[in-house]
N, C-alpha and C positions, 0 to 999 in steps of 0.2 A: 679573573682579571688581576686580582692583587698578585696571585703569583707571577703572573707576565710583567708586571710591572716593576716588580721588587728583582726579574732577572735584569728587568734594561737596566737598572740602576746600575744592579753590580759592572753588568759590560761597560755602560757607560764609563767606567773609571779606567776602559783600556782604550776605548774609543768614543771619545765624545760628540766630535762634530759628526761623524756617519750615523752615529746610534738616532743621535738627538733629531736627524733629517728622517731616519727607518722610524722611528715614535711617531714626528708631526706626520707623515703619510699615514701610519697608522689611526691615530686619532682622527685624522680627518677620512677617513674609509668609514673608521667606526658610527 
């Protein structure tokens, strides 16, 4: 889990609003 997390981060910094919407379905699946 930390590795997946520390990938979104980095994405995050080319695409934030998409990643940050693909994380909160994420978390809320999980």
């Amino acid at each position: 889990m930390s590795k997946r997390l520390f990938t979104s981060e980095s994405v995050t910094e080319g695409h934030p609003d998409k990643i940050a919407d693909q994380i909160s379905d994420a978390i809320l699946d999980s």
